[in-house]
N, C-alpha and C positions, 0 to 999 in steps of 0.2 A: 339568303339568310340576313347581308344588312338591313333591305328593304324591312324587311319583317320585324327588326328591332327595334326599326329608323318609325315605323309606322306605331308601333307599343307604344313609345316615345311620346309619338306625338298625342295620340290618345292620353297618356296619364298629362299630360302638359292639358291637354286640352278641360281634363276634369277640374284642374287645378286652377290654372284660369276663371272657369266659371265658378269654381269654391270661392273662390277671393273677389271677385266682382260681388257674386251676390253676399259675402261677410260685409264687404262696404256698404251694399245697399240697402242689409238690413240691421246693419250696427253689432252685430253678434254670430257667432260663430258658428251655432246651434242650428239655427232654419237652413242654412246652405246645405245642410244633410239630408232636412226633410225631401229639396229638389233633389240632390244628386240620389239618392233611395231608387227614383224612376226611371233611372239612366239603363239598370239592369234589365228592368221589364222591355226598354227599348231595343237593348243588345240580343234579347233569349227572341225577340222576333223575328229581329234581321239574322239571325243566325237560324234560326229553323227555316224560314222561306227559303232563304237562299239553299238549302241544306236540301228542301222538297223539291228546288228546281234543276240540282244536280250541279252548283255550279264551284266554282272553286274558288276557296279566299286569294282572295289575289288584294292587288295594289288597290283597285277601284274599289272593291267590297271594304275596305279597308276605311275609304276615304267616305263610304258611306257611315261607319261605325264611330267616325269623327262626327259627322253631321248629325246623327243620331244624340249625340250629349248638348246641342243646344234646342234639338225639337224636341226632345223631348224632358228638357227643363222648362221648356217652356209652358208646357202643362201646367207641370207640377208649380210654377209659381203664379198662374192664372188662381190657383186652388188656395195655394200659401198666401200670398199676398192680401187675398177675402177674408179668409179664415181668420188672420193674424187682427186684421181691422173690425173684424167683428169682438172677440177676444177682447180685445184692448179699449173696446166701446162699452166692455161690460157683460157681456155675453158669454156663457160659460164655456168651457175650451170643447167640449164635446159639443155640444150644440153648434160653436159656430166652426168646427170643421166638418159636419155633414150637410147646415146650411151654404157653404163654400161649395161644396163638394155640387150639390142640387143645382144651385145658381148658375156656378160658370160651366156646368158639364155642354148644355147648348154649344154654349162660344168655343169648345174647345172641343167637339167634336165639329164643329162647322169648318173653323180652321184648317184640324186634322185632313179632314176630308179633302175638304178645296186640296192642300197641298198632295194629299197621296192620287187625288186624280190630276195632277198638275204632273206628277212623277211617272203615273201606268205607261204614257207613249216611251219610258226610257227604260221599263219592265220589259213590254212585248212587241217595243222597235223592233225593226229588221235592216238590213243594206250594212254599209261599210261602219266597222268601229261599234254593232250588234252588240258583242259579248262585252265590253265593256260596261257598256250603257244598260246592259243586264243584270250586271253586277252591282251597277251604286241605283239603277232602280228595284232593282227586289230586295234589297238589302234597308234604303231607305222607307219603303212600302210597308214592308212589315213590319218594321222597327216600328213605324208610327202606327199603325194599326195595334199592337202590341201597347204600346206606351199610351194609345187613346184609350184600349177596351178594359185592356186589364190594370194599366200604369194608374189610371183616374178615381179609379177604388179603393186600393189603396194610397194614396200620399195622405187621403186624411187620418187614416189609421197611424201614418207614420208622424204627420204632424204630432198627433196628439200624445201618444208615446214618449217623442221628443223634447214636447212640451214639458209636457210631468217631467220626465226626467232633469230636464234643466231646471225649475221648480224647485225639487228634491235637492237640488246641487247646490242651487241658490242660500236654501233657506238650511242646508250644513254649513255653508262658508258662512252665515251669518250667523248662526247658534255659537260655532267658533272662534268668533271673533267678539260675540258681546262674551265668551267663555272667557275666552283671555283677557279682553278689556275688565272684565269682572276681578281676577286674578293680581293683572296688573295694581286697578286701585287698592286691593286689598293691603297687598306688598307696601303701597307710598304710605295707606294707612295706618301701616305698623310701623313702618320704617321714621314717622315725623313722630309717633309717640314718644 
C-alpha cells in the first residue's frame, strides 16, 4: 500500500515538473495544458495493453506510467510548438494547428515507432527478471502507440480550444481594466472640478 502511494506521488510530481518546465519555456501558463491533455490518451493505453496481457500493476508498470508523461509530451509539443509559430507568424489559429498537426505527424510517428520497436524485446523478452520487463514494456508500448494514434488528433483540437479560451480571458481582463481606468479618470474628473 506505501509503494502504491509512494508511486501516485511520484506521477503527480512527475506531471507537475513537466507543467512548470514547459510554463518557462513557453512564457505562459495556458500551452502546458494543451501538452499535459495527451498524457491521458498515453495512460488509457498503457492501461488497457497491460490489462489484455493479463498483467498486474505492480512497481514496474508503475514506473512505466511515469515515463509515459514525458513520451508522451513529447508529441504533444512537436505539435504545440509548430502550431504556436505558425499562429504567431500570422496564420489563423485553426489553420495553423491542423497545418502543425500535418507537418510533424511524419516525425512523430517515426519517433514513436523507432522507440516502441526499441521497447518490443522488453514486451515479449523471456529468461530471468521476464515479468518485470513485461510490465514497463507493454505498459510503455501501448501507451505510445495510444498517445501516437489517437493522442496526435487531438492536441490540435486542444491547442485551439485553449487558445480561444485564453483569448477570451485575455481581452475580459482588458475590457476591465480600460473599465476601471475609464471609471478611475472619471472620478479625478470630477473630483478637480
Amino acid at each position: 500500500k506505501l509503494a502504491g502511494s509512494a508511486s501516485f506521488l511520484a506521477f503527480i510530481l512527475g506531471l507537475i515538473v513537466v507543467f512548470l518546465i514547459l510554463a518557462a519555456q513557453y512564457e505562459r501558463w495556458s500551452l502546458p495544458l494543451v501538452v499535459l491533455v495527451s498524457v491521458p490518451f498515453a495512460m488509457f493505453g498503457a492501461i488497457v495493453f497491460v490489462w489484455m496481457r493479463g498483467l498486474p500493476n505492480d512497481v514496474y508498470f508503475q514506473i512505466a506510467l511515469v515515463t509515459l508523461i514525458g513520451l508522451s509530451a513529447k508529441n504533444a509539443i512537436l505539435i504545440v510548438e509548430f502550431a504556436l509559430k505558425k499562429h504567431e507568424s500570422g496564420m489563423p489559429l485553426v489553420e495553423a494547428a491542423i497545418e502543425a498537426a500535418r507537418q510533424r505527424f511524419r516525425p512523430i510517428v517515426m519517433t514513436s515507432m523507432a522507440f516502441v520497436l526499441g521497447c518490443l524485446p522488453l514486451a515479449i523478452g523471456s529468461g530471468a527478471g521476464a515479468a518485470s520487463r513485461h510490465s514497463i514494456g507493454t505498459g510503455v508500448v501501448g501507451g505510445m502507440l495510444a498517445s501516437t494514434f489517437i493522442a496526435t488528433y487531438f492536441v490540435p483540437l486542444f491547442f485551439v480550444g485553449i487558445m480561444r479560451l485564453t483569448d477570451r480571458i485575455g481581452a475580459l481582463k482588458t475590457a476591465v481594466l480600460l473599465r476601471g481606468a475609464s471609471v478611475l479618470s472619471a472620478r479625478k474628473g470630477r473630483g478637480s472640478n
